[in-house]
Every structure is written in C-alpha cells, then in structure tokens.
KOLLO-142715 format. One record per residue: residue number from 1; y, x, z of N, C-alpha, C in turn. Coordinates in steps of 0.2 Angstrom, whole numbers, always signed. Layout:
BEGIN
(NUM, (Y, X, Z), (Y, X, Z), (Y, X, Z))
...
END
This chain:
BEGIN
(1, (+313, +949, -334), (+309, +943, -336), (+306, +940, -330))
(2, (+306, +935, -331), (+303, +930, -325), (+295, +928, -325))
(3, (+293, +929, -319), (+286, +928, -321), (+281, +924, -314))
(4, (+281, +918, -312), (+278, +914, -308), (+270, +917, -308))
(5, (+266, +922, -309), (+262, +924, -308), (+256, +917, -308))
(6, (+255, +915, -315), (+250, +909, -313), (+243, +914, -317))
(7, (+238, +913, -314), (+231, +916, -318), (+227, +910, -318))
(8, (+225, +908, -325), (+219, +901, -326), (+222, +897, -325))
(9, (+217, +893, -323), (+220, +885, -322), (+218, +885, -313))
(10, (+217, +889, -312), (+219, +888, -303), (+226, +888, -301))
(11, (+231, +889, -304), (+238, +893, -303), (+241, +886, -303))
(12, (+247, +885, -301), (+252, +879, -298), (+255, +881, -309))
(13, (+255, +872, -313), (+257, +875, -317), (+265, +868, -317))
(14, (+266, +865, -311), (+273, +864, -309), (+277, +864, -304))
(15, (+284, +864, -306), (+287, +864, -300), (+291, +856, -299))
(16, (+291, +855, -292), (+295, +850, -290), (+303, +850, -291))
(17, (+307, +845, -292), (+314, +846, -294), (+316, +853, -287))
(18, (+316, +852, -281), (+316, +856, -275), (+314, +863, -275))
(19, (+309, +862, -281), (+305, +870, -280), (+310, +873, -286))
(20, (+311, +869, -294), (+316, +871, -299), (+321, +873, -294))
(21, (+326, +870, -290), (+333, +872, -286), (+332, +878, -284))
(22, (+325, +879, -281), (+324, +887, -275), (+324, +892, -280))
(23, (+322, +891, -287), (+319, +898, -291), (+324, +897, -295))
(24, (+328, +894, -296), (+333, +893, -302), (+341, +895, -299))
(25, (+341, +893, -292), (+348, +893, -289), (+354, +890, -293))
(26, (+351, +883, -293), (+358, +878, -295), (+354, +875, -292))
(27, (+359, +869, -291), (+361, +861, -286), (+354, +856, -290))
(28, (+353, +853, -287), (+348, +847, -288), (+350, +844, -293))
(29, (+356, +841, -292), (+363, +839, -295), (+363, +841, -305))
(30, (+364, +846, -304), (+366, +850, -309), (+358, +849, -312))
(31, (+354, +849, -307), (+344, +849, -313), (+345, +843, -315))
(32, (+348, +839, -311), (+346, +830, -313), (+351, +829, -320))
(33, (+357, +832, -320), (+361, +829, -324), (+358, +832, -331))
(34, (+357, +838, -330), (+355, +843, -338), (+348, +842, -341))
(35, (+343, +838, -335), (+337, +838, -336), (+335, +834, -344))
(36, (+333, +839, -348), (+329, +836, -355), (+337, +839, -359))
(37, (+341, +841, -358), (+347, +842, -364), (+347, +851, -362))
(38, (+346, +855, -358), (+349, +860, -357), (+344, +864, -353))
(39, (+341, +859, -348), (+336, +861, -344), (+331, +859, -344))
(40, (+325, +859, -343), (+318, +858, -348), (+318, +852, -341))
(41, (+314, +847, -347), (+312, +839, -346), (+309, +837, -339))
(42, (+309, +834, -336), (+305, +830, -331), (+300, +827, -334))
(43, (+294, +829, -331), (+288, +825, -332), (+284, +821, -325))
(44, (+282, +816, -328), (+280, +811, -321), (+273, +814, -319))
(45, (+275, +816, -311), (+269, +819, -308), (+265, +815, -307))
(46, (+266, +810, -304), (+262, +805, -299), (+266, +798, -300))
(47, (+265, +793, -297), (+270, +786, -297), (+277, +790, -292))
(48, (+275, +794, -287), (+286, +796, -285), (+287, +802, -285))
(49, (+283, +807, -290), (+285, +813, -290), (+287, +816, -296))
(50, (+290, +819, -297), (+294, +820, -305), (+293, +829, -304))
(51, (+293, +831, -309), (+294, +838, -310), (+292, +843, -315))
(52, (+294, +850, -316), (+293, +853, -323), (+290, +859, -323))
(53, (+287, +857, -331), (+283, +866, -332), (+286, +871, -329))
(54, (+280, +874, -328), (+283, +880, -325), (+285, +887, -333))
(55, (+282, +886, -336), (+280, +890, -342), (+289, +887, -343))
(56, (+290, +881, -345), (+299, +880, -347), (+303, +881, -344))
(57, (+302, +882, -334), (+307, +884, -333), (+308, +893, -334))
(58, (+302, +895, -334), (+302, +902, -336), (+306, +904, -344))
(59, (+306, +900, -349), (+310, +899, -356), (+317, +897, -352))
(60, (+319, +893, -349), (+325, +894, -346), (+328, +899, -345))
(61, (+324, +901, -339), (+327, +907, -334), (+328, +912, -339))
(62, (+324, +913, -345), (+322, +919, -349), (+332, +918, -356))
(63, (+333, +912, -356), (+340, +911, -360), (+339, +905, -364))
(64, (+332, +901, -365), (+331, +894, -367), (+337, +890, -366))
(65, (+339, +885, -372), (+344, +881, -367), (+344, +876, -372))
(66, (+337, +871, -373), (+340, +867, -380), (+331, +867, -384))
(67, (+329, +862, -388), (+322, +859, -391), (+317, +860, -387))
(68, (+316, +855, -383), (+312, +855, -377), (+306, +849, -381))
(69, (+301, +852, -381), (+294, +847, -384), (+292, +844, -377))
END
C-alpha cells in the first residue's frame, strides 16, 4: 500500500503533473494522455499550474483505474 504520509491539513494534499511522474514512474506523456480516463483527473491549481489529489493518485497506485469524481 502506498502511503504519502499527509497528517491534517498541514500535509501537501497535491501533486504536480512532475511530482505524479517521480511517484508513479510513468512518462508525463502517458499522465497527460490517460488523465480523467485511467488516471485520476487534473485539477487547476493556479492560473499555470495543473495537478492531482494525492489521496487519487494513492487509489491509483493502490489498482483504481476508472470513476473518478
């Protein structure tokens, strides 16, 4: 089981597409294409910054693959 170790709401609760790539180990490529069908959705961080729950890509890693809310 995969566990980003967040406690409260002091804990980082996203990651950036770059930080998905480092804990995930697939290509950028691969997050942009599958993102919202396969792989959990892009949410707008800022006006240029895009990126995902942490808690989803943990349902990911964990064998999630599909009903992303």
């Amino acid at each position: 089981m995969y566990d980003f170790n967040i406690e409260g709401d002091l804990g980082r609760h996203h990651l950036t597409v770059s930080g998905a790539h480092a804990h995930c180990g697939i290509s950028t490529c691969t997050i942009h294409r599958y993102a919202g069908k396969t792989f959990p959705p892009k949410r707008q961080l800022s006006k240029n910054r895009v990126g995902f729950l942490i808690y989803q890509i943990c349902e990911w890693l964990n064998g999630k693959r599909g009903n992303w809310q």
